[in-house]
Backbone and ligand atoms as CSV (ligand in chain L), in Angstrom:
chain,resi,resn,atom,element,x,y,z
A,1,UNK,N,N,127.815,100.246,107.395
A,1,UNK,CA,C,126.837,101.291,107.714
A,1,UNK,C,C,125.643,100.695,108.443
A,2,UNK,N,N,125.061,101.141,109.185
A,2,UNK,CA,C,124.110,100.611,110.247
A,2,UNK,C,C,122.587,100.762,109.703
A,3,UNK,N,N,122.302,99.915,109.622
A,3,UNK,CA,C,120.415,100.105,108.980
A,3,UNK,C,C,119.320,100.638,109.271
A,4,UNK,N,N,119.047,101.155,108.047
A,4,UNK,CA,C,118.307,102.527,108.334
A,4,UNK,C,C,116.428,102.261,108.326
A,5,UNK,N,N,116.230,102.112,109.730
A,5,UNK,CA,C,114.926,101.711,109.858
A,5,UNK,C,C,113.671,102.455,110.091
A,6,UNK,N,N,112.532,102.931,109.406
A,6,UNK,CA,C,111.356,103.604,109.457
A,6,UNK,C,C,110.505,102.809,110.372
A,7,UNK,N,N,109.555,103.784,110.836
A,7,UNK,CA,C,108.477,102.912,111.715
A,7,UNK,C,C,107.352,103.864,111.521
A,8,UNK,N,N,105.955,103.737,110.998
A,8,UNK,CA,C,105.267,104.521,110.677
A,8,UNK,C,C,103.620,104.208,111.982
A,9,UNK,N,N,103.564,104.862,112.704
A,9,UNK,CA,C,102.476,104.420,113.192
A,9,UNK,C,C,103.688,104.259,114.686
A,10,UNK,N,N,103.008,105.040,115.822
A,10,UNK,CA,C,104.108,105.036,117.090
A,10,UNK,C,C,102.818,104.733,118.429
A,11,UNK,N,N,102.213,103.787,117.962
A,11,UNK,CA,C,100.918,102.984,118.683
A,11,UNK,C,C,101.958,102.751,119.960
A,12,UNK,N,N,101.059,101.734,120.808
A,12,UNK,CA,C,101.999,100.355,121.570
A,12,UNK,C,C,102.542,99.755,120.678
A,13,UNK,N,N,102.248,99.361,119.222
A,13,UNK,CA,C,103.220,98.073,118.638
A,13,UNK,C,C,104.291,98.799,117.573
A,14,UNK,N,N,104.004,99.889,117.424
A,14,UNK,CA,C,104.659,100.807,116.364
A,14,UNK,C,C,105.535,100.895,117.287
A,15,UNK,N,N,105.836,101.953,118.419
A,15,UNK,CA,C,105.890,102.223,120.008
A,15,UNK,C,C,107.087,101.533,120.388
A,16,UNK,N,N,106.575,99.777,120.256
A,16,UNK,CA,C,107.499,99.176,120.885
A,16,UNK,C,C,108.572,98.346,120.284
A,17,UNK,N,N,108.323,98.412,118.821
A,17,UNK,CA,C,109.449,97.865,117.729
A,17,UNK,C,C,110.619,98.968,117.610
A,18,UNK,N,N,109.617,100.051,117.252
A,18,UNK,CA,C,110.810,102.183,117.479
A,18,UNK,C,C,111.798,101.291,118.722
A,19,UNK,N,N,111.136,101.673,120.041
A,19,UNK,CA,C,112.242,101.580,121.200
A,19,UNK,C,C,113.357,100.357,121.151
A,20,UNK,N,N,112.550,99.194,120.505
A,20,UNK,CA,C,113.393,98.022,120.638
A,20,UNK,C,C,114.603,98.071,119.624
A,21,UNK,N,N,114.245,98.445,118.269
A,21,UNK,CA,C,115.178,98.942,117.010
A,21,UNK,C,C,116.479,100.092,117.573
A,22,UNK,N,N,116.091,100.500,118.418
A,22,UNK,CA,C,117.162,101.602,118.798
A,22,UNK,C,C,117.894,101.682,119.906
A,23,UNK,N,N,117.094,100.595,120.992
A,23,UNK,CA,C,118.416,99.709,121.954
A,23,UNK,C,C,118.977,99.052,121.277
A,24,UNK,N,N,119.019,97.970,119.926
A,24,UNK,CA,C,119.725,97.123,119.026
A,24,UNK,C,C,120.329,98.141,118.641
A,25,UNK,N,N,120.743,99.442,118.509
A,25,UNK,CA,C,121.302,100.089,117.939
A,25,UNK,C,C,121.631,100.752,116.415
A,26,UNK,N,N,120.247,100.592,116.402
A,26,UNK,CA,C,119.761,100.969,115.021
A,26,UNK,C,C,119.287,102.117,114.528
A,27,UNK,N,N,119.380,102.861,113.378
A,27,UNK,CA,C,118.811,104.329,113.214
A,27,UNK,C,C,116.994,103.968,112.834
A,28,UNK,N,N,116.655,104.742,113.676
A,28,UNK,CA,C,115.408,104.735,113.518
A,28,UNK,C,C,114.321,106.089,113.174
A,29,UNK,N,N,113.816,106.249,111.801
A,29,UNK,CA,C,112.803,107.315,111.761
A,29,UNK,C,C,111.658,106.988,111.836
A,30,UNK,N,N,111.303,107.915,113.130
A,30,UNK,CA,C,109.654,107.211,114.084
A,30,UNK,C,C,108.613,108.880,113.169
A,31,UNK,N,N,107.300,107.731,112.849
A,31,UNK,CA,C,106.555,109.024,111.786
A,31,UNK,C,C,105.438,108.121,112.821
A,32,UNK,N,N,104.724,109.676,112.669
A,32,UNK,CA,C,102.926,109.756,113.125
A,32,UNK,C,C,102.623,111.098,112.520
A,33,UNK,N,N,100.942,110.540,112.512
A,33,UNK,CA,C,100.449,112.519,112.325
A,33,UNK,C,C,100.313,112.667,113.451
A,34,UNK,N,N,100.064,112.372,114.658
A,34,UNK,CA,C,99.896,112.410,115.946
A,34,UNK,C,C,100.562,113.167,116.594
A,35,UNK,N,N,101.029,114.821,116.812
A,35,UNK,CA,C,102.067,115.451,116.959
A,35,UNK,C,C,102.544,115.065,118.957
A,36,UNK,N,N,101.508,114.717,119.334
A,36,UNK,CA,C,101.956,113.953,121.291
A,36,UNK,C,C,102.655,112.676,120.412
A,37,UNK,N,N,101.980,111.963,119.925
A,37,UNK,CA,C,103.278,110.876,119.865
A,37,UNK,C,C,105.028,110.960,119.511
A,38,UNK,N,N,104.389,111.879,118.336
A,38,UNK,CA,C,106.167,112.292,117.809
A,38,UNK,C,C,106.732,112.290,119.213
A,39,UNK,N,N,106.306,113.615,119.955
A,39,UNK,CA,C,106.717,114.263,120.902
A,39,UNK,C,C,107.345,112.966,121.451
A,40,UNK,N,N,106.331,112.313,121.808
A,40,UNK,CA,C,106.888,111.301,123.058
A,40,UNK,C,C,108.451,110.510,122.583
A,41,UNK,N,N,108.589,110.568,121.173
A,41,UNK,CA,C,109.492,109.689,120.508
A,41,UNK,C,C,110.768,110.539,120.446
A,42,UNK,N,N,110.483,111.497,120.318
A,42,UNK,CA,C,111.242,112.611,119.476
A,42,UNK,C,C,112.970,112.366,120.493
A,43,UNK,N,N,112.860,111.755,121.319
A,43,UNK,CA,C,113.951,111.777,122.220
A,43,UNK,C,C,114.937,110.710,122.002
A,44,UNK,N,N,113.966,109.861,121.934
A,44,UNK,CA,C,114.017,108.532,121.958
A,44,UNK,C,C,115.068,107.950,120.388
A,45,UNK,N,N,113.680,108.153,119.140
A,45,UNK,CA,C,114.458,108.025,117.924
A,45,UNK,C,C,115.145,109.026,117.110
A,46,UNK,N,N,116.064,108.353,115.999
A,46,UNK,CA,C,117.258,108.852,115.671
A,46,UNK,C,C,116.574,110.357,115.060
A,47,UNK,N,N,115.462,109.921,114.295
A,47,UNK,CA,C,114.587,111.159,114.317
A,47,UNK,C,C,112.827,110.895,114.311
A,48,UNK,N,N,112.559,111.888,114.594
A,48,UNK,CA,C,111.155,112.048,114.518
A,48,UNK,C,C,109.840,112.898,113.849
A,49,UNK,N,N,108.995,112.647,112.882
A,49,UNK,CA,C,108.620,113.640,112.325
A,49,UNK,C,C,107.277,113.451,112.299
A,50,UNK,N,N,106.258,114.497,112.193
A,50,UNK,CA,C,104.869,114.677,112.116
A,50,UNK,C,C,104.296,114.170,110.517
A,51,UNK,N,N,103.833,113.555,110.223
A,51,UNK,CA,C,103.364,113.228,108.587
A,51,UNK,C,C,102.068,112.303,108.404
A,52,UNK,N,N,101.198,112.762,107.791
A,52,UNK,CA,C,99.953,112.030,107.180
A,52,UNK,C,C,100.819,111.307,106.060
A,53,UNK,N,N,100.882,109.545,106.385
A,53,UNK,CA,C,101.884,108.966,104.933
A,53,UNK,C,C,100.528,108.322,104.272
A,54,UNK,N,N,99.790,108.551,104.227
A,54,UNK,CA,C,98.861,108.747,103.030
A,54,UNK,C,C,99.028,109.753,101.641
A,55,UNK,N,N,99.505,111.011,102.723
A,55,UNK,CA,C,99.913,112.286,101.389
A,55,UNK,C,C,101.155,111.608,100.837
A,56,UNK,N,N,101.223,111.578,99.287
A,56,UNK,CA,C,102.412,110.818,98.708
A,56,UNK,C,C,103.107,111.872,98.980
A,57,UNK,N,N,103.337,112.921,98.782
A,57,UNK,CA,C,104.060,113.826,98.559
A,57,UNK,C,C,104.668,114.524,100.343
A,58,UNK,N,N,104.124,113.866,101.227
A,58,UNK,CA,C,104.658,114.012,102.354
A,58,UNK,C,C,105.732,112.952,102.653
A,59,UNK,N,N,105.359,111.855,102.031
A,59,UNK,CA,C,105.686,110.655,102.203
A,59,UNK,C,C,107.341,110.678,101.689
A,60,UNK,N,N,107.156,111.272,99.920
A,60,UNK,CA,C,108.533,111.009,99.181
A,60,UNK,C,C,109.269,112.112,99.687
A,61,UNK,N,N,108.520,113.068,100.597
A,61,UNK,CA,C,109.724,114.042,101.591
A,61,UNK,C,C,110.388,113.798,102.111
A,62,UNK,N,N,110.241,112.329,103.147
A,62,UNK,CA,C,110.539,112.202,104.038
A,62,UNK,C,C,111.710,111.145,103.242
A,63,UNK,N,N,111.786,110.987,102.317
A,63,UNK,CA,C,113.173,109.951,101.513
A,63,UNK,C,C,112.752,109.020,101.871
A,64,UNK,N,N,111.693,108.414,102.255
A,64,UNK,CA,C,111.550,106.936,102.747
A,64,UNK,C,C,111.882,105.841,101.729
A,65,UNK,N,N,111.789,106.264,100.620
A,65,UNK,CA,C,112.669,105.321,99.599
A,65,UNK,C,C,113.986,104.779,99.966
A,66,UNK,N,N,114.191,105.513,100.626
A,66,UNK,CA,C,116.285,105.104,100.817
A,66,UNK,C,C,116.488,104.283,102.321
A,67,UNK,N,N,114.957,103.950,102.988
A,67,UNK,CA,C,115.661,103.247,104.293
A,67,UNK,C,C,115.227,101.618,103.573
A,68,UNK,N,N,115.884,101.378,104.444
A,68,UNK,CA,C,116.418,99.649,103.942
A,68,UNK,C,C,115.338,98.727,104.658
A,69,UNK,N,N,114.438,99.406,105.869
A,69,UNK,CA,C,113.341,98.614,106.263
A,69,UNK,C,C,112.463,99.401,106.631
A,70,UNK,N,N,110.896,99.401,106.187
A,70,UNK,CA,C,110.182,100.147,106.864
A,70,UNK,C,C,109.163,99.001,107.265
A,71,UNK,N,N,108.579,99.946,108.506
A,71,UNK,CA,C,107.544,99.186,109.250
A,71,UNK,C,C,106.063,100.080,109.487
A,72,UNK,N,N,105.332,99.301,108.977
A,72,UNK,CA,C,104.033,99.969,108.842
A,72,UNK,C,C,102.686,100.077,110.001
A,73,UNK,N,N,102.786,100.407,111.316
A,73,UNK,CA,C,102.280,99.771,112.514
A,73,UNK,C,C,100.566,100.626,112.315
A,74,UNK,N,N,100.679,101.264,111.018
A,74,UNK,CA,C,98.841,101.650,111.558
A,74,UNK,C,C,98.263,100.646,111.561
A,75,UNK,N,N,96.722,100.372,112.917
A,75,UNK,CA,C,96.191,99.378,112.891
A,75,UNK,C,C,94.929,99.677,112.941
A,76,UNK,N,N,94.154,100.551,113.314
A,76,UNK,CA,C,92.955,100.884,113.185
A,76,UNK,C,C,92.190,101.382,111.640
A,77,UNK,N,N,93.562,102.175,111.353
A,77,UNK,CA,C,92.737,102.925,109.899
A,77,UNK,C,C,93.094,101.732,108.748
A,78,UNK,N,N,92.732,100.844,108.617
A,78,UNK,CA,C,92.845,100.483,107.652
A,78,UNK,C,C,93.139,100.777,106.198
A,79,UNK,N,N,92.560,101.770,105.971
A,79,UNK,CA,C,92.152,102.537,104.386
A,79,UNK,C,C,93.515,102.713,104.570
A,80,UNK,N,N,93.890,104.036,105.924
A,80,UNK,CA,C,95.181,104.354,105.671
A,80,UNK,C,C,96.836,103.422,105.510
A,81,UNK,N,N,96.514,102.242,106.351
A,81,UNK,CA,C,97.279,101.431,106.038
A,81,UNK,C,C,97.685,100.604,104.657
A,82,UNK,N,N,96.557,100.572,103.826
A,82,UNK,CA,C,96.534,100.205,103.012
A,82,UNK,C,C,97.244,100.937,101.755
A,83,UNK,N,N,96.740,102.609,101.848
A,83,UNK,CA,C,97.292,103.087,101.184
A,83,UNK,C,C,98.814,103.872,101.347
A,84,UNK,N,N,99.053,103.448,102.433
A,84,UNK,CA,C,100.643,103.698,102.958
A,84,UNK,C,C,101.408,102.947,102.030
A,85,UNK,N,N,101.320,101.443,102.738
A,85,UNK,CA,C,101.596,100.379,101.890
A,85,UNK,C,C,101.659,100.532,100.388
A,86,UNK,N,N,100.810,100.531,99.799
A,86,UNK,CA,C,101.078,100.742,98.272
A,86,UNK,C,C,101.555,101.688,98.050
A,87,UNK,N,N,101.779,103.156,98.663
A,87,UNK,CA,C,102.918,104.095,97.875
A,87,UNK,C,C,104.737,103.695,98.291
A,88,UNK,N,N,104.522,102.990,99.301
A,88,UNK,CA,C,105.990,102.110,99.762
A,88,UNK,C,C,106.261,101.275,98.757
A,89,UNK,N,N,105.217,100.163,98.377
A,89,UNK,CA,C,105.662,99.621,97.429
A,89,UNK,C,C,105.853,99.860,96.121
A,90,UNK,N,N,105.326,100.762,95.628
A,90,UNK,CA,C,105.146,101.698,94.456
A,90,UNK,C,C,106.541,102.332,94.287
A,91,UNK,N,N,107.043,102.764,95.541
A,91,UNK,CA,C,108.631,103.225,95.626
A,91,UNK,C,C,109.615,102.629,95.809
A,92,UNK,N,N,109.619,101.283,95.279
A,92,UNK,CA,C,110.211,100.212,95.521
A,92,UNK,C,C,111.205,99.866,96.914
A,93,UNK,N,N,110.480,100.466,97.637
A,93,UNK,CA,C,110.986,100.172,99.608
A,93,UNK,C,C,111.649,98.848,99.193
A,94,UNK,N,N,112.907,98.758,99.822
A,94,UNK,CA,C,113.635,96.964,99.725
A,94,UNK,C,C,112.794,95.909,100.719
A,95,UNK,N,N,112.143,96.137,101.907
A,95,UNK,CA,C,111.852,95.653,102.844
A,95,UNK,C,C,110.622,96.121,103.359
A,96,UNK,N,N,109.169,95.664,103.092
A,96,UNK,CA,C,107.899,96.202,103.955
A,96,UNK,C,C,107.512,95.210,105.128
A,97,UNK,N,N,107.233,95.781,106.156
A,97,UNK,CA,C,106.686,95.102,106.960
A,97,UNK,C,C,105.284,95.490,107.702
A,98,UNK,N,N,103.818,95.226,107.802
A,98,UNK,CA,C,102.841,95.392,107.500
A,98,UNK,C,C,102.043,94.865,109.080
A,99,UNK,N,N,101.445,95.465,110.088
A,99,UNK,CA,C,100.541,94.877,110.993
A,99,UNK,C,C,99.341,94.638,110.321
A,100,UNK,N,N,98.906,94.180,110.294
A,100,UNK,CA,C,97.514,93.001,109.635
A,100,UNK,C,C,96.134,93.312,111.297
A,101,UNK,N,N,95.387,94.165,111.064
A,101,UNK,CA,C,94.146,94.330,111.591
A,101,UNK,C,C,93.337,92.820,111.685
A,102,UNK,N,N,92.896,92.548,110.621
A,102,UNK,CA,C,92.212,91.249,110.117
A,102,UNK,C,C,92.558,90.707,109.160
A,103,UNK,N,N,92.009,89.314,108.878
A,103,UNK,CA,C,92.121,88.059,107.539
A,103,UNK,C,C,92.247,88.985,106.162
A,104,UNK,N,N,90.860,89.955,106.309
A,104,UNK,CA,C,90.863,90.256,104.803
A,104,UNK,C,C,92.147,91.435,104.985
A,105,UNK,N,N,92.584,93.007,105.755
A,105,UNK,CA,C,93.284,93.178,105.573
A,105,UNK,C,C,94.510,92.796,105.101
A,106,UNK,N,N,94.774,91.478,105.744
A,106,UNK,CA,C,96.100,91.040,105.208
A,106,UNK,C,C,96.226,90.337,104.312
A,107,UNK,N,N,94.977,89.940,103.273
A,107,UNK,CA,C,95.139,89.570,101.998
A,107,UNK,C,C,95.345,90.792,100.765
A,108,UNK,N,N,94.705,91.750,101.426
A,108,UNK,CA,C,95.252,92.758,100.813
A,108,UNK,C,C,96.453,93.436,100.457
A,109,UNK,N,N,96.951,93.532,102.054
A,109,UNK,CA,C,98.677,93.582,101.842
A,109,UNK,C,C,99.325,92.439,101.078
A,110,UNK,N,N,98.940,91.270,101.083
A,110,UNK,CA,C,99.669,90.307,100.041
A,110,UNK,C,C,99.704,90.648,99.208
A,111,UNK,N,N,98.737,91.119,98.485
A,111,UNK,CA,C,98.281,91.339,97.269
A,111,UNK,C,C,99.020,92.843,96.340
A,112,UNK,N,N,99.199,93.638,97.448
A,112,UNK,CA,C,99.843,94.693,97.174
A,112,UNK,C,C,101.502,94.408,97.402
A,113,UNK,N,N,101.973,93.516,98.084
A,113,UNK,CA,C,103.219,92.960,97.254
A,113,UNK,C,C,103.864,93.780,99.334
A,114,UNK,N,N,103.201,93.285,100.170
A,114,UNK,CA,C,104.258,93.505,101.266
A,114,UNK,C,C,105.304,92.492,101.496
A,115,UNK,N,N,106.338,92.867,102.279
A,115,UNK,CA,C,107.347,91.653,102.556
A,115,UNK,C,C,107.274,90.915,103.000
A,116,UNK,N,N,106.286,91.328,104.520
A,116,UNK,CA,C,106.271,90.387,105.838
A,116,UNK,C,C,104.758,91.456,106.526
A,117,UNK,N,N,103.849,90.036,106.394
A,117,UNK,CA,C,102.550,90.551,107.670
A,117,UNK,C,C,102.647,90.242,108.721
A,118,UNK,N,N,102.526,90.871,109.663
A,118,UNK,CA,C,102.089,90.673,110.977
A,118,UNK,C,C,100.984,90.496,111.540
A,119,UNK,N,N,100.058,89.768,112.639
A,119,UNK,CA,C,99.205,89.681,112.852
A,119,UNK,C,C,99.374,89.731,114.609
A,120,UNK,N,N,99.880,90.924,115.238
A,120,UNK,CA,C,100.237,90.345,116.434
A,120,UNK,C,C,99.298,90.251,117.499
A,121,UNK,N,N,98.310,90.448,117.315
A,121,UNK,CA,C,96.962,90.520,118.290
A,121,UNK,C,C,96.950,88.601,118.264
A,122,UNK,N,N,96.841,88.304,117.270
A,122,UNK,CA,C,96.212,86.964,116.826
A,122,UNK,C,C,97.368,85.874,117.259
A,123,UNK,N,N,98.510,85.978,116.713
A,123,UNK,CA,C,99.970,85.604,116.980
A,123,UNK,C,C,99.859,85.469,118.759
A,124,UNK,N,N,99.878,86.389,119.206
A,124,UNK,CA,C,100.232,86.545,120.352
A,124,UNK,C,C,99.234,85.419,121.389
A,125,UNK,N,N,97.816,85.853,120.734
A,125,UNK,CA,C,96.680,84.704,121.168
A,125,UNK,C,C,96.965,83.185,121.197
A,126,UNK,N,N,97.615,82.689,119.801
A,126,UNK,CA,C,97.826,81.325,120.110
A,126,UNK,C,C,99.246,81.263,120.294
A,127,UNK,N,N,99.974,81.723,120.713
A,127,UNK,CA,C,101.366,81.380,121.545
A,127,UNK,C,C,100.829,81.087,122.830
A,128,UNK,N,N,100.175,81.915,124.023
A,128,UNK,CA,C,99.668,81.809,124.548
A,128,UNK,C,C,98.470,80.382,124.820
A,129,UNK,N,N,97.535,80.101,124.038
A,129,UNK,CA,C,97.264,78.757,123.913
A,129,UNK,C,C,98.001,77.846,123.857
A,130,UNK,N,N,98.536,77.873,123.178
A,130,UNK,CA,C,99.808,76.625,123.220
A,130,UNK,C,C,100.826,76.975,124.520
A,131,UNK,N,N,100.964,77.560,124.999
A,131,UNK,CA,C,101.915,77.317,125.894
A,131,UNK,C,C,101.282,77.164,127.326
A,132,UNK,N,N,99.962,77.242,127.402
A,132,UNK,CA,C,98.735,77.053,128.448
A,132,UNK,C,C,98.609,75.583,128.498
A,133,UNK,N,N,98.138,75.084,127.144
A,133,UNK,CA,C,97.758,73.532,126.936
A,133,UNK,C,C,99.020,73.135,127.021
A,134,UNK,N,N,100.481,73.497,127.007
A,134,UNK,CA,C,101.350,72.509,127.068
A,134,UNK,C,C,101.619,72.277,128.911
A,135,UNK,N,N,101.088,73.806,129.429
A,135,UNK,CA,C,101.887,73.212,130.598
A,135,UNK,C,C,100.641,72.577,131.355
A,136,UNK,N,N,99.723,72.544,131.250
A,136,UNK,CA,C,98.732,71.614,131.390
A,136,UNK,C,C,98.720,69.995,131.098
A,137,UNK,N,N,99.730,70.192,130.489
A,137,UNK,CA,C,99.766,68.710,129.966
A,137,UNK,C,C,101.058,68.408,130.679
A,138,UNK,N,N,102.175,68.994,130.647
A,138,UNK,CA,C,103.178,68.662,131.808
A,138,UNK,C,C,102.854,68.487,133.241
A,139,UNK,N,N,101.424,69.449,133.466
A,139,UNK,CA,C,100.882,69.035,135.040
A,139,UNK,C,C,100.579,67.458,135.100
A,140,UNK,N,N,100.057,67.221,134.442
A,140,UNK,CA,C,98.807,65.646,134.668
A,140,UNK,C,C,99.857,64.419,134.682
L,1,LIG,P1,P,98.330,99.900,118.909
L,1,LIG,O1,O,97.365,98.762,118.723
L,1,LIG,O2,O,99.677,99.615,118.312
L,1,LIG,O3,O,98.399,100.409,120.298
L,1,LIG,P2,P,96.683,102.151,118.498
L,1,LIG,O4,O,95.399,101.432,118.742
L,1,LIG,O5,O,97.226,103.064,119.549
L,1,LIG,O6,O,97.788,101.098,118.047
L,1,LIG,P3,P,96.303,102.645,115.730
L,1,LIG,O7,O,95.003,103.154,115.276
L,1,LIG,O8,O,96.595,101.221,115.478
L,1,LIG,O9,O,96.519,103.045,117.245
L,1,LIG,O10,O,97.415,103.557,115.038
L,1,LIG,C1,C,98.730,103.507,115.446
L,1,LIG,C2,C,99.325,104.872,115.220
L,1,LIG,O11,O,99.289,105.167,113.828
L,1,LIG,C3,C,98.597,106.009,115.925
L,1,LIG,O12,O,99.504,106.671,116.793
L,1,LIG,C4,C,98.105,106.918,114.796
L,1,LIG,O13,O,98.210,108.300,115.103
L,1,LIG,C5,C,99.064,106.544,113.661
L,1,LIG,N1,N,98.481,106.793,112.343
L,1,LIG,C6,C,97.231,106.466,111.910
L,1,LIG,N2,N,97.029,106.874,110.649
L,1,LIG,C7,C,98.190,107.476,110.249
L,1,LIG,C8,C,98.635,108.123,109.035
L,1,LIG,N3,N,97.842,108.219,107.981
L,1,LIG,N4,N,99.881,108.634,108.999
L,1,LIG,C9,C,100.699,108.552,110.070
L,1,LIG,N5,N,100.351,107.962,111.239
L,1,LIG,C10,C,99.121,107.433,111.329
């Protein structure tokens, strides 16, 4: 059976894990309250739905208990990310995966028991350094 992947938050990075999960050929349920984003998705993933996942009770609608990976891409609201996160984990989700705003955000998600943080603003920054200073150093 093919794995059943959530993506909450349909940003650029929410956005671009959805599209990438579903050329790999994967089922993907793409959530925003953002009803233009759904829209934009709605084609795209396996499904698409409008939801504040802050409301628990929107949240355990949507069965998100039963997908095998969810991905948590809010990055601005913090509060809301935070409290996404803990009703996922609260519902014993097998697999969280968490974008990390800042340091202290993502001690928080530790703390609340996510699987895997992301930090891709920051990540992305020193890949980039390092691969600047290396070819700098292959010049000389
Ligand atoms: P990115 O940096 O990935 O481009 P962004 O800056 O466009 O993200 P963010 O504030 O990080 O936007 O939020 C990503 C998405 O998460 C937005 O489309 C927003 O509507 C959605 N979102 C925010 N809060 C919630 C929530 N409580 N429930 C569902 N979706 C939410």
């Amino acid at each position: 059976m093919k794995k059943q992947f959530a993506v909450i938050g349909l940003g650029r990075f929410g956005g671009s894990i959805c599209k990438s999960l579903v050329e790999e050929g994967m089922e993907v349920l793409a959530i925003d309250e953002n009803e233009e984003k759904v829209n934009e998705f709605a084609s795209l993933a396996t499904q698409a739905v409008i939801a504040d996942t802050t409301d628990e009770k929107a949240l355990r609608g949507l069965g998100i208990r039963n997908f095998d990976h969810v991905i948590v891409a809010i990055g601005d609201n913090i509060q809301a990310s935070i409290l996404t996160t803990l009703m996922l984990v609260e519902m014993n989700v097998k697999h969280i995966t968490v974008k990390a705003q800042n340091d202290y955000h993502e001690k928080v998600l530790n703390r609340l028991g996510a699987d895997e943080i992301v930090h891709p603003e920051r990540d992305i920054g020193i890949r980039i350094a390092h691969s600047v200073v290396s070819k700098n150093v292959l010049d000389y």
